[in-house]
PASEBA-1860 file (N, C-alpha, C; in nm, 3 decimals):
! residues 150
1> XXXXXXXX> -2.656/3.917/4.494/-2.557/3.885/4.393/-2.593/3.955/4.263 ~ -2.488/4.053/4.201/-2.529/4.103/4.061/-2.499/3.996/3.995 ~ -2.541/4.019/3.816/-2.510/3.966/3.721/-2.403/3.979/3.677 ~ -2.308/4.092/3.709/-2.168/4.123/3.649/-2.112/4.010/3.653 ~ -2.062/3.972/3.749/-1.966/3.847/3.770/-1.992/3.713/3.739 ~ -2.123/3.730/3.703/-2.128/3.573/3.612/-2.151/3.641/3.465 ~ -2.181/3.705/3.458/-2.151/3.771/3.273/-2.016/3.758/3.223 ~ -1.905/3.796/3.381/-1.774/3.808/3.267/-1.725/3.661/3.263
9> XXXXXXXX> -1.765/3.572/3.364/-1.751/3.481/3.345/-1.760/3.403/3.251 ~ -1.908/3.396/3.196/-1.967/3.321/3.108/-1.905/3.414/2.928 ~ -1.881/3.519/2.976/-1.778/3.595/2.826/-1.634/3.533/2.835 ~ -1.597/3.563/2.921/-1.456/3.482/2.956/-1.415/3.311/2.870 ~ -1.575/3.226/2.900/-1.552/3.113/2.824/-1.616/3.128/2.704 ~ -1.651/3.188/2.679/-1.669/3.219/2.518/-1.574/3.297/2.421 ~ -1.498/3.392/2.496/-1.355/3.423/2.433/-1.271/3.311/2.347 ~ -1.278/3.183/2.449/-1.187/3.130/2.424/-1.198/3.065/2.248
17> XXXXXXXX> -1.321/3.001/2.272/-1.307/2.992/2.124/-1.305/3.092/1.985 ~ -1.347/3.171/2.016/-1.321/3.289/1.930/-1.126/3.295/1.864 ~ -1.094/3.291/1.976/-0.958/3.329/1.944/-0.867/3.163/1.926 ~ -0.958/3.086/1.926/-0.884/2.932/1.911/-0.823/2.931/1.762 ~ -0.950/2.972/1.640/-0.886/2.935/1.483/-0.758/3.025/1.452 ~ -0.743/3.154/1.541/-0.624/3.193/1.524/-0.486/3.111/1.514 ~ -0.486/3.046/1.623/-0.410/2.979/1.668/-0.333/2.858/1.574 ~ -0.487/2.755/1.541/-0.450/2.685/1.453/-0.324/2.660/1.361
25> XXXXXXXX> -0.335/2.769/1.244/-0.242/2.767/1.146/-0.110/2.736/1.225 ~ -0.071/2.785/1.339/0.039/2.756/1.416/0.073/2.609/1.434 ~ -0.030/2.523/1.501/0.019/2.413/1.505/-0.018/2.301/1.312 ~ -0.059/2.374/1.232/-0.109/2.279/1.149/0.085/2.204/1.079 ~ 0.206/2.249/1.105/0.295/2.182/1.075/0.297/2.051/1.178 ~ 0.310/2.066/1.286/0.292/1.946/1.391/0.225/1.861/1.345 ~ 0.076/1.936/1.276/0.009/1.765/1.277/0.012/1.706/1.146 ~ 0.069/1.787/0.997/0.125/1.702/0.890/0.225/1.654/0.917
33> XXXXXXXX> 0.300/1.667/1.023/0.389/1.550/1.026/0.377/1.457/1.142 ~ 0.306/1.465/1.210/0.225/1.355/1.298/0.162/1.247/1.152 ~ 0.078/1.314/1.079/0.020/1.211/0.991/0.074/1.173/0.922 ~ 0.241/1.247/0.856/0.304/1.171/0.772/0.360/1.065/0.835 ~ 0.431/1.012/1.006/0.428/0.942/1.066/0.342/0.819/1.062 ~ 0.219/0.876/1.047/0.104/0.791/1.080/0.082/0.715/0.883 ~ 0.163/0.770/0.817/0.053/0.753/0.656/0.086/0.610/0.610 ~ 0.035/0.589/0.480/0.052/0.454/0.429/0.133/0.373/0.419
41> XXXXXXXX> 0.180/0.294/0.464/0.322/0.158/0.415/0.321/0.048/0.465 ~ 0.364/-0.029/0.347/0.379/-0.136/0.325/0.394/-0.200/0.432 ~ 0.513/-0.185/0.519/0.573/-0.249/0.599/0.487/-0.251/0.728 ~ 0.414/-0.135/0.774/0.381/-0.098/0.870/0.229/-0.175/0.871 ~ 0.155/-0.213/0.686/0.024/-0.279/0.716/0.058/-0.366/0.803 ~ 0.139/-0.446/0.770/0.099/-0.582/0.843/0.223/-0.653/0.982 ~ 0.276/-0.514/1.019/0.299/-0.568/1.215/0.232/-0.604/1.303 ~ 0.098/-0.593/1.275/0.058/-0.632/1.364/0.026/-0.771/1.361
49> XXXXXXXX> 0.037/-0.880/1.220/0.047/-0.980/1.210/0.176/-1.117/1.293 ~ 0.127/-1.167/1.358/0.249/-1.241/1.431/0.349/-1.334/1.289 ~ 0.423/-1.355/1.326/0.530/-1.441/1.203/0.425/-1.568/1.156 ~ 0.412/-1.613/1.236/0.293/-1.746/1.204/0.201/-1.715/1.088 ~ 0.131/-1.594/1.127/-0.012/-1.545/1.039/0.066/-1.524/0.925 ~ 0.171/-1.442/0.855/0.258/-1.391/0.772/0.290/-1.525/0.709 ~ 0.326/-1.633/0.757/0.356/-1.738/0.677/0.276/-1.829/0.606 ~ 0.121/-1.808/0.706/0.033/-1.907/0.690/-0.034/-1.816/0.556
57> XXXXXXXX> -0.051/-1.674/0.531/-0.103/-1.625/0.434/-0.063/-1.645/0.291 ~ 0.111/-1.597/0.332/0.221/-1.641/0.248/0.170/-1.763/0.208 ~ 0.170/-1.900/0.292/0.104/-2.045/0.210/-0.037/-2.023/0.146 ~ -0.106/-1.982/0.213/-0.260/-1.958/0.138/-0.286/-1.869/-0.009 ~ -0.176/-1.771/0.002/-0.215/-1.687/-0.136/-0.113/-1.799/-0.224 ~ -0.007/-1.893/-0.227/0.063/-1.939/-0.309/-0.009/-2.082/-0.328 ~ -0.114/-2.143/-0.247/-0.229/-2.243/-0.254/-0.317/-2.203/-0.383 ~ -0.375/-2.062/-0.368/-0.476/-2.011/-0.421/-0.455/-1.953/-0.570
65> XXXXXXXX> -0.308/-1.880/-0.582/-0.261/-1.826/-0.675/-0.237/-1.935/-0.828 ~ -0.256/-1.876/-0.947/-0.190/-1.970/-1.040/-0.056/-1.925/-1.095 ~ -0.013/-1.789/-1.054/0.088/-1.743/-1.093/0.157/-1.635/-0.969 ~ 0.278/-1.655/-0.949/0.323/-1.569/-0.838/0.460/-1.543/-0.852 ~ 0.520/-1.444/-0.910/0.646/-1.388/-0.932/0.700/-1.231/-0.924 ~ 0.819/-1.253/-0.872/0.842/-1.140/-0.836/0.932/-1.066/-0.972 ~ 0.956/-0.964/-1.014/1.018/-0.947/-1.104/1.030/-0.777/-1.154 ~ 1.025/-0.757/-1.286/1.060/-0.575/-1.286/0.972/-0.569/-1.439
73> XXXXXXXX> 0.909/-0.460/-1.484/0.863/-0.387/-1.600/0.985/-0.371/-1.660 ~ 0.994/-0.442/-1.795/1.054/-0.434/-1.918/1.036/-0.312/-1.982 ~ 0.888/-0.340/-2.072/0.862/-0.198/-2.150/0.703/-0.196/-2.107 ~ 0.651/-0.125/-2.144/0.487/-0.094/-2.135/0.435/-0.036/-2.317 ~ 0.338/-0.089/-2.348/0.318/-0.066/-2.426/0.199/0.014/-2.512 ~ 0.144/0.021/-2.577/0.051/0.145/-2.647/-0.087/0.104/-2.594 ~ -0.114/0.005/-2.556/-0.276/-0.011/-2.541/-0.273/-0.046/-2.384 ~ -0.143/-0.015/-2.287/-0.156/0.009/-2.114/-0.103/-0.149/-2.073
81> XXXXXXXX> -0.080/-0.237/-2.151/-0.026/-0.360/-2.092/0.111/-0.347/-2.070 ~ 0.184/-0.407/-1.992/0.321/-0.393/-1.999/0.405/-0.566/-1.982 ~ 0.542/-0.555/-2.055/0.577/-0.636/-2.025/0.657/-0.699/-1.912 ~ 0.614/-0.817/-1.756/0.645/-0.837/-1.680/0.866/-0.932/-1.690 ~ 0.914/-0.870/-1.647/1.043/-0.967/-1.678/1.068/-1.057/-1.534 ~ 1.065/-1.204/-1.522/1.075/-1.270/-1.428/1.211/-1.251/-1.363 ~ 1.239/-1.196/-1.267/1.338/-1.229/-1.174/1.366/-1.314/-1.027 ~ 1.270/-1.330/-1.011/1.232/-1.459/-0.877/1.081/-1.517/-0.881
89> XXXXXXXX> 1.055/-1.632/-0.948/0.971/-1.731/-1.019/0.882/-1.832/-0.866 ~ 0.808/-1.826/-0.820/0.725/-1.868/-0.688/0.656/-1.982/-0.737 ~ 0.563/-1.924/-0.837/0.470/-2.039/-0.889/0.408/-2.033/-1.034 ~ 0.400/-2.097/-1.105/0.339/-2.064/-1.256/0.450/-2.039/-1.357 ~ 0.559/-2.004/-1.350/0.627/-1.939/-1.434/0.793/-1.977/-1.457 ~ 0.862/-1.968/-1.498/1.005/-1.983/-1.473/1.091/-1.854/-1.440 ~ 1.191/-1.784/-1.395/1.262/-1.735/-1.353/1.390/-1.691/-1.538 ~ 1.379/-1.540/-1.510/1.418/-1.551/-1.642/1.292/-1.524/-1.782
97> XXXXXXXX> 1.191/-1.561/-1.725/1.070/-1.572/-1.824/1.018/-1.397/-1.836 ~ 0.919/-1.387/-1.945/0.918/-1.278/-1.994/0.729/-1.299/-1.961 ~ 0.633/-1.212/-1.903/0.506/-1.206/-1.903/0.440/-1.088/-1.950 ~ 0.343/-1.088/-1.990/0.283/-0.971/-2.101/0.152/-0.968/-1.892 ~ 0.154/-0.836/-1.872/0.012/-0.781/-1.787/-0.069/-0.668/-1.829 ~ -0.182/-0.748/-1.850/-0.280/-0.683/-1.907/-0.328/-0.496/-1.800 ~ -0.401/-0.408/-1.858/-0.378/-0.304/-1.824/-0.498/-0.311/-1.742 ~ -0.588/-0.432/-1.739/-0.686/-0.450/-1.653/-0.804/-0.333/-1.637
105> XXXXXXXX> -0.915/-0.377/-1.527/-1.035/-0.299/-1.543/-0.994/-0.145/-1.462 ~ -1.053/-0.073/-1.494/-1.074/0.087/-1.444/-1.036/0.133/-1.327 ~ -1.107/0.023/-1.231/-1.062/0.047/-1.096/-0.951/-0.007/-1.043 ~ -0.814/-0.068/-1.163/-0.719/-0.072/-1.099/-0.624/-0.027/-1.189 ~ -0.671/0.115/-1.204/-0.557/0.223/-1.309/-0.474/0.288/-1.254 ~ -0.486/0.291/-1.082/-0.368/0.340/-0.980/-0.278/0.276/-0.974 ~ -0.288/0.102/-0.986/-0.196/0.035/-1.018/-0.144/-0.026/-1.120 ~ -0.150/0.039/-1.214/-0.099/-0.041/-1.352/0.043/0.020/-1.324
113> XXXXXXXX> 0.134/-0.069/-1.379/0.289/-0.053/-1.305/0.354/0.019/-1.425 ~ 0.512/0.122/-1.409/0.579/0.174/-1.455/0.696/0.110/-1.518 ~ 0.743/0.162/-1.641/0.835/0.147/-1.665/0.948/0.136/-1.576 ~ 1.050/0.012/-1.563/1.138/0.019/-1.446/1.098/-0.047/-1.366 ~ 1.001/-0.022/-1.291/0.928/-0.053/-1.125/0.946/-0.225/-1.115 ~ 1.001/-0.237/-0.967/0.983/-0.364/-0.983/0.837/-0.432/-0.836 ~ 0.818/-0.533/-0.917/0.656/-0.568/-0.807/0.667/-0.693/-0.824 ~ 0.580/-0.712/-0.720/0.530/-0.868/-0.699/0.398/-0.876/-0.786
121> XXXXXXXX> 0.365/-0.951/-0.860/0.254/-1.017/-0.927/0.187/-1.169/-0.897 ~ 0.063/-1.141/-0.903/-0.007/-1.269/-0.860/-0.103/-1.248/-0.968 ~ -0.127/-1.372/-0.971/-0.272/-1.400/-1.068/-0.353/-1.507/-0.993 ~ -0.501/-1.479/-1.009/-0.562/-1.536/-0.924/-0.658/-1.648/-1.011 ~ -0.730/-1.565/-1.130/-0.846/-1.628/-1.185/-0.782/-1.526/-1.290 ~ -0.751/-1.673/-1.450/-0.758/-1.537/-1.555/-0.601/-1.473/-1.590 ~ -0.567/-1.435/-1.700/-0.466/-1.385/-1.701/-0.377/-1.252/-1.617 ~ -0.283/-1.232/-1.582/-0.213/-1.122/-1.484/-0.254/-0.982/-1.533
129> XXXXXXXX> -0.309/-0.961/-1.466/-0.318/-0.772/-1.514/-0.310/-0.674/-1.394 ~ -0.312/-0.550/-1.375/-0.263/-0.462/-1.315/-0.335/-0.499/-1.135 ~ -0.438/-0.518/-1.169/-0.535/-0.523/-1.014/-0.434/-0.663/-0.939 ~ -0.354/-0.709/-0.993/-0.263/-0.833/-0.948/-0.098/-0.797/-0.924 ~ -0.070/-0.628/-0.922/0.018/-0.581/-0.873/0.051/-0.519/-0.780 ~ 0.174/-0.590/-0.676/0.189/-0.532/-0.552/0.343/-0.510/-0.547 ~ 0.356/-0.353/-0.461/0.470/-0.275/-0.502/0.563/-0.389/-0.416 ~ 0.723/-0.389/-0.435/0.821/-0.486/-0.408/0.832/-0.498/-0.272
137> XXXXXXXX> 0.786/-0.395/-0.145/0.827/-0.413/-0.050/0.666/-0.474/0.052 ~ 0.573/-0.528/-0.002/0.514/-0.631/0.005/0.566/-0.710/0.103 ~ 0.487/-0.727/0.200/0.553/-0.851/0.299/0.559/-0.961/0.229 ~ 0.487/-1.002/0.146/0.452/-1.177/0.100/0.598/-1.173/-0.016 ~ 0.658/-1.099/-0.058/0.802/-1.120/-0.118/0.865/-1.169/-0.016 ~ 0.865/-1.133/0.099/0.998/-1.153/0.252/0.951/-1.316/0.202 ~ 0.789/-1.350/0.221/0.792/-1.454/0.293/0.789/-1.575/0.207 ~ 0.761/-1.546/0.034/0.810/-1.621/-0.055/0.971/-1.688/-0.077
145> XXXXXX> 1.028/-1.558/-0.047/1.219/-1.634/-0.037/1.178/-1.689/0.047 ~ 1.124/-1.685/0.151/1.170/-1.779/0.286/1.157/-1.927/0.268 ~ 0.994/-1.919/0.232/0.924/-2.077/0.187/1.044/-2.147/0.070 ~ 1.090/-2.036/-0.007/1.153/-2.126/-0.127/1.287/-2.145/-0.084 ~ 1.368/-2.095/-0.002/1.502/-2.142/0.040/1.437/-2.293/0.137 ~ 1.321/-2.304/0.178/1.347/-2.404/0.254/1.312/-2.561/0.208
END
């Protein structure tokens, strides 16, 4: 037996990767939109929660909470606080009511909310500030109307 025929062999599988990163750039549209499929939302955190778990949390964060309303940014103002305007009132607050949220600590400067934007707010310990804002399509909004129509 010569060596030829296992040389081209063993070149043969080493070709292959050589010429694989070519390739790449070709499929790299497929897989940004595989991952945009796959990316962050709201809705999608929590399916895998059964209705039960969703309600029982829903009761536990409105147990735990001292303030829980859903509502929209008024104005925002010069030193990063903004003002909260009540439009659906859960716990702590009245409906209609006007709340000042503080611009809170550092690590929750991704969420300090916009002019316009409307969110769910909770306060836990302490006055409402940004680390206590969650964007409107929040499961625990679904499941606040629910508890309060009933």
């Amino acid at each position: 037996m010569t060596l030829v025929p296992v040389a081209r062999r063993a070149w043969a599988l080493l070709r292959v990767p050589l010429y694989l990163p070519l390739f790449l750039p070709l499929f790299l549209p497929a897989w940004l939109g595989f991952a945009a499929m796959l990316g962050p939302s709201g809705a999608w955190a929590c399916d895998c929660f059964s209705s039960e778990m969703r309600l029982k949390t829903a009761k536990d964060t409105l147990a735990l909470a001292h303030l829980a309303a859903f509502g929209q940014i008024a104005t925002l103002n010069a030193d990063g606080s903004a003002v909260f305007s009540v439009l659906e009132a859960y716990k702590g607050t009245e409906k209609g009511g006007a709340i000042v949220v503080a611009a809170g600590p550092d690590r929750c400067a991704e969420r300090r909310p916009k002019s316009g934007q409307q969110l769910l707010l909770l306060a836990f310990d302490g006055p409402p500030d940004a680390c206590g804002v969650y964007p409107a399509d929040n499961f625990l909004v679904k499941e606040f109307r629910a508890l309060s129509t009933r």
